[in-house]
N, C-alpha and C positions, 0 to 999 in steps of 0.2 A: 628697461625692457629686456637688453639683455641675461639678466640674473633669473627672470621670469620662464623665459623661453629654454634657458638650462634649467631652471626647476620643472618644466614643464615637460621636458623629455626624457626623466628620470635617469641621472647618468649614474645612478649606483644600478639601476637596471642593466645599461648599455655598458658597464662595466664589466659585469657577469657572465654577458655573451660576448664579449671579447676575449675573459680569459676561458672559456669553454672552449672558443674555437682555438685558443692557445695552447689550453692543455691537451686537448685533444692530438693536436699533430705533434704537438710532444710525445703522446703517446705512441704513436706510431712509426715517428723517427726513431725512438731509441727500441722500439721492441724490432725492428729488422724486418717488420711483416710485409711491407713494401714493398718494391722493385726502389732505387734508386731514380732513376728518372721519373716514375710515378710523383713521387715524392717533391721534385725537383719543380716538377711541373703545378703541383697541389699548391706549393709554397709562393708561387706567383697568383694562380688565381685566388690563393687563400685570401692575401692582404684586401683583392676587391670583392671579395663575393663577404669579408667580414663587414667591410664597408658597408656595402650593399643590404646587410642582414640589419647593422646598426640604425642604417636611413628607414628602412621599412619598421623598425621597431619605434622608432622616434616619431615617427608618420602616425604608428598605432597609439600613441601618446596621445599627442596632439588631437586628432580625432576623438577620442576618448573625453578630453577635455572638453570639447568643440557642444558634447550631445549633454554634458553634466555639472554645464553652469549651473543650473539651480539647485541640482545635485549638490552639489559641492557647497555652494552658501551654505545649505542647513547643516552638512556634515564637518566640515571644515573650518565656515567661519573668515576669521584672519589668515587662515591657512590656503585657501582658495588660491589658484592662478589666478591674476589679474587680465591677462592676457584676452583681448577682443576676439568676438569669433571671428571674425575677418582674418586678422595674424591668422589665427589656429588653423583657419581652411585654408590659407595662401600657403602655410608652413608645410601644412598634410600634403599638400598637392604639388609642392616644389621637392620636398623629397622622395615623394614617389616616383616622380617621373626620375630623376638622376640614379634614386638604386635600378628602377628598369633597363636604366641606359646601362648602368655598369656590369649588373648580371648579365644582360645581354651579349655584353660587350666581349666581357672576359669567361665567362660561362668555358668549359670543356663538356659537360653534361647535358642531355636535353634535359633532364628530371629539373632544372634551373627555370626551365620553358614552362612548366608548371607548377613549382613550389615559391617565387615570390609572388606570381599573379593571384596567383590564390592564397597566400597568403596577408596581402593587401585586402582582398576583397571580403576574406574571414575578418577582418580585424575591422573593416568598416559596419559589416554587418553585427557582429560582437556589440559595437558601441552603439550602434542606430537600435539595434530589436533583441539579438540574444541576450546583452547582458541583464536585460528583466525578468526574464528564465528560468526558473530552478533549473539547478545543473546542468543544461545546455551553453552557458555563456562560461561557467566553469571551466567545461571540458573542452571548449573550445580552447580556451587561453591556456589550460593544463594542456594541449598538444600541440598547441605553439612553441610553448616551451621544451616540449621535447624535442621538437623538429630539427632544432640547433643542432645534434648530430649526425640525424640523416644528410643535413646540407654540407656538413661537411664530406658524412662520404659521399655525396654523389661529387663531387669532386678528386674523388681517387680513379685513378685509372686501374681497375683489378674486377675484377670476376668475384661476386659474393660464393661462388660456390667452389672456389681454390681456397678462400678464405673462411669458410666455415666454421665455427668452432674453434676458433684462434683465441687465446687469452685476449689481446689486445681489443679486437671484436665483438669480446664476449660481455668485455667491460664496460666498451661506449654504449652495449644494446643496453647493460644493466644501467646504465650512467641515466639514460633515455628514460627509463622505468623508475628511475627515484626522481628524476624532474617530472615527469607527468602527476606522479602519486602526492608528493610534496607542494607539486604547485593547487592541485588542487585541493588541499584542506590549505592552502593559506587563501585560498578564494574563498571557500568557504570560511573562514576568519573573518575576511572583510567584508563580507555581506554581512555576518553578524553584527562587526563593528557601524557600518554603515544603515544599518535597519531602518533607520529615524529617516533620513534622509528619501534611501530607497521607498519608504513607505508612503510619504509624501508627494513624491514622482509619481504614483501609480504601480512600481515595480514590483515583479511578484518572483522576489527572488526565495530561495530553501528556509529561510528563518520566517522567512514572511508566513510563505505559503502552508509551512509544514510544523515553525514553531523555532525559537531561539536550540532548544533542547534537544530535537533531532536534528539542525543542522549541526550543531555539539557533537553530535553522536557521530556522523557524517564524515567529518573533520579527524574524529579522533582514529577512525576507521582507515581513513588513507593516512593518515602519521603514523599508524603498525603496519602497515601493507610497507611504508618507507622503510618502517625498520626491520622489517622482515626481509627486505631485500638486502640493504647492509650487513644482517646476520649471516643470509644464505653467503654474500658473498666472503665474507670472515670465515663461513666453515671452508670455503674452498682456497683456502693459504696457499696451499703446494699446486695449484691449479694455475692460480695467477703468480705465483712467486712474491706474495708480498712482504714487503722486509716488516722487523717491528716500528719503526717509526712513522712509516706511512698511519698503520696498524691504532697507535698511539695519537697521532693525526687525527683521523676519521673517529675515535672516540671522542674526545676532547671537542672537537670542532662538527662533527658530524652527530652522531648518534646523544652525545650529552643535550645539546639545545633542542633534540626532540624531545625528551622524553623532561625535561623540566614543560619544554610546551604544550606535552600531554598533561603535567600536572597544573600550570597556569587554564589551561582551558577546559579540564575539568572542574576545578574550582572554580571560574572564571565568573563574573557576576557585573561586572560594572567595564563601560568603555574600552577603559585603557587597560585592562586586563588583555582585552584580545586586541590591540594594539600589541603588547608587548608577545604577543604568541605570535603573530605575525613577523615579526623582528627574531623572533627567536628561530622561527622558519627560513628566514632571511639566512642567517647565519647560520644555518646550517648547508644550506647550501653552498655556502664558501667553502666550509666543510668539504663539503663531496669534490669540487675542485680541487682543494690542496691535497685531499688525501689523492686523489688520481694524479695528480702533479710530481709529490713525493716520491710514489709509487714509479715514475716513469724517468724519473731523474736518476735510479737508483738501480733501472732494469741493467 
């Protein structure tokens, strides 16, 4: 059961937002943007409010699980969670309550007081009604995903309007803007991938509703909006001060795994086609990590 219950809370997921919030205050330690006690103070609540980010994301798992047992038989197969809805809603329900306690607990921001309750309640609604949606269950989960760094700054003690236009700033907004874009053509991906399934349910997700071909379209639409943003930020080098390795970085691991997955999911015709486009979304987004990592280790 245990093997199940880590498969079931996707810890290559809970990985990702761990090192967000990592690189993240990395970034900000070493760019000076800070006050030192800001900082001092961020680095204490950081360790629970990441906690606290990880328990609600693993809660959205589970949940997710909980509504697509039959889902999942036709999509999945052998691959399926095992796992009883019982577990799944004891599991949802015991870590929600403890990330509450712990935001609460350690929270310095009220924005805390509104951004895990609500995002609990997005994440149950997602699995119960949006996620059958065209692009409403998408964008829901594509600004989930970006959230990770509002929550970190509302954990800064600073004034947005002393920090304006600060490179460092300028980078977590951008950071924010290629998870929202990216996450949503890899949702759009997996509605593709998942059709059979979804179809079966009743679900009236963008491939359904509107056809395999224009959620293609869809998809390939926010994977240039992503590289549009990685470009824009390449032309401003001397903006951010980025060295060539970062530079070298973000190509390689950033921008290369898009644009093979714009040619995988143009071509794309069978399953595991857009399975592997999905993956390659994946790993780009490690991408955008290490290259902001690099970037900050080197400031």
């Amino acid at each position: 059961m245990l093997l199940q219950i880590i498969k079931a809370i996707r810890p290559v997921n809970l990985l990702v937002i761990t090192l967000t919030f990592y690189v993240l205050h990395t970034l900000c330690i070493n760019s000076q943007e800070f006050t030192l006690e800001s900082l001092q103070i961020s680095s204490i609540s950081l360790k629970f409010l990441t906690i606290s980010t990880l328990l609600v994301a693993a809660a959205g798992y589970l949940i997710n699980d909980y509504y697509d047992k039959e889902i999942d038989f036709i999509n999945k197969g052998q691959e399926q969670n095992l796992l009883s809805k019982q577990v799944l809603l004891s599991g949802y329900s015991i870590l929600n309550i403890a990330a509450l306690v712990l935001s609460y607990t350690f929270a310095l921001s009220n924005y805390i007081f509104l951004i895990f309750p609500s995002s609990i309640f997005l994440l149950w609604l997602y699995s119960f009604k949006l996620k059958g949606l065209p692009f409403i269950g998408n964008f829901i989960v594509a600004t989930l995903s970006a959230a990770v760094p509002v929550i970190y700054l509302s954990i800064q003690d600073f004034s947005l309007d002393r920090f304006s236009h600060t490179p460092s700033l300028d980078l977590i907004i951008s950071f924010s803007f290629l998870a929202i874009f990216s996450t949503f053509a890899r949702e759009l991906v997996k509605d593709i991938e998942d059709i059979q399934g979804d179809k079966a349910q009743g679900l009236i997700t963008a491939p359904i509703l509107w056809g395999i071909k224009t959620a293609k379209t869809w998809a390939l639409f926010f994977l240039l909006c992503t590289l549009f943003i990685l470009g824009l930020l390449i032309t401003e080098i001397a903006y951010f001060n980025f060295n060539i390795i970062s530079l070298v970085i973000v190509t390689i691991f950033g921008i290369t795994p898009l644009l093979l997955c714009v040619a995988k999911l143009y071509q794309g015709a069978e399953k595991k086609h857009y399975r592997q486009a999905g993956n390659l979304i994946k790993l780009s987004m490690f991408g955008f990590l290490l290259f902001i990592y690099i970037h900050a280790t080197m400031l």
